[in-house]
C-alpha positions as CSV (number, residue, x, y, z in Angstrom):
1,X,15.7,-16.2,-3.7
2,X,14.7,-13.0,-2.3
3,X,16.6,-11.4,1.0
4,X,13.3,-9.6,1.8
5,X,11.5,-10.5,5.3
6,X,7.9,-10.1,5.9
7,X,9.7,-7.3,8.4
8,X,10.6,-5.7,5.4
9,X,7.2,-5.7,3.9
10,X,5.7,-4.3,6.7
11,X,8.1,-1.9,7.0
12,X,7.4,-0.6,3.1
13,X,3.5,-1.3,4.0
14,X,4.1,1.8,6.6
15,X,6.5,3.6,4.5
16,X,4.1,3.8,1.4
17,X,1.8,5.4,3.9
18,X,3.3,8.7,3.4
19,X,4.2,8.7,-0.1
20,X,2.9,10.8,-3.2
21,X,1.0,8.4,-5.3
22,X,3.5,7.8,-8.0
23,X,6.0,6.5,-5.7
24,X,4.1,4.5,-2.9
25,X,2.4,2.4,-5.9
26,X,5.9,1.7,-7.5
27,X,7.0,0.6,-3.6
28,X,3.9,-1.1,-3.5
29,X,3.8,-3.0,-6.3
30,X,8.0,-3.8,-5.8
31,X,6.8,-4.9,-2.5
32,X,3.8,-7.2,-3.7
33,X,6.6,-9.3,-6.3
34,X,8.9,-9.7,-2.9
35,X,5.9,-11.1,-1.2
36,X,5.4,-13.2,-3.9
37,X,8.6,-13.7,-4.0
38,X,8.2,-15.4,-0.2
39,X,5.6,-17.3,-0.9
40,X,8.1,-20.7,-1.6
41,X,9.9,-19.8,1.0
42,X,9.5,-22.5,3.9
43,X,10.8,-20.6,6.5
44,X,7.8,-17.5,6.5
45,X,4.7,-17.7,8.1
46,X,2.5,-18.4,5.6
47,X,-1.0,-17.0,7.8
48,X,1.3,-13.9,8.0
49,X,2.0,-13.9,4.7
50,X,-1.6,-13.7,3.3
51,X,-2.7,-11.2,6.3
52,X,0.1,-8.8,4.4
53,X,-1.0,-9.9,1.4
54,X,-4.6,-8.5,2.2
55,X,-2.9,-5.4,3.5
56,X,-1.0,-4.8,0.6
57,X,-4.1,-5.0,-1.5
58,X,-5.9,-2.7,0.9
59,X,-3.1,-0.2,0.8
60,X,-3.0,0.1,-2.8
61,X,-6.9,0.7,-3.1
62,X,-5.9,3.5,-0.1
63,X,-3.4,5.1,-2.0
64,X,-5.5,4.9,-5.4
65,X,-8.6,6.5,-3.5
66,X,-6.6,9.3,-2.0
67,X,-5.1,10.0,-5.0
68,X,-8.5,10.3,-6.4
69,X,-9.7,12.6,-4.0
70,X,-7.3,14.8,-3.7
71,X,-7.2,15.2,-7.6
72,X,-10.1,17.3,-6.9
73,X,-13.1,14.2,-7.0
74,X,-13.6,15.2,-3.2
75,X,-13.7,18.8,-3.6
76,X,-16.6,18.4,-6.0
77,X,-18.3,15.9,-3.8
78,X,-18.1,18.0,-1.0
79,X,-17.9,21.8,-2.3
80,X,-18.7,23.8,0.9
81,X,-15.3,21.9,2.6
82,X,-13.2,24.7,1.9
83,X,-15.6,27.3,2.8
84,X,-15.9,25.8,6.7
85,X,-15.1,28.4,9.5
């Protein structure tokens, strides 16, 4: 049995936030197994549960796209960016 809250998982929801990639995927994906861990757990919320569930999922598409973008994919999809006044 886990000791993490779904306070704690929004917590590391925001925290991942301002991460590099690297790291906020490895908090991520600790903090997807502790949800999972909570999801036998009769004392959560289970509607609150899934709503961080889908936020979890959302995050880590976030963080992958970023990471994507800022690896340079943006900068040839938009090339004049770094010439703006």
């Amino acid at each position: 049995m886990t000791d993490t809250t779904l306070e704690d998982v929004e917590r590391n929801l925001d925290r991942a936030t301002d991460l590099e990639e690297e790291e906020a995927l490895s908090v991520l994906r600790t903090t997807r197994q502790d949800l999972a861990d909570l999801d036998t757990a009769a004392d959560v919320d289970e509607e609150r549960r899934r709503e961080l569930e889908d936020r979890l999922d959302q995050r880590i598409r976030q963080v992958e796209e970023r990471d994507a973008y800022d690896s340079g994919l943006g900068a040839s999809m938009n090339p004049d960016e770094d010439e703006a006044p």
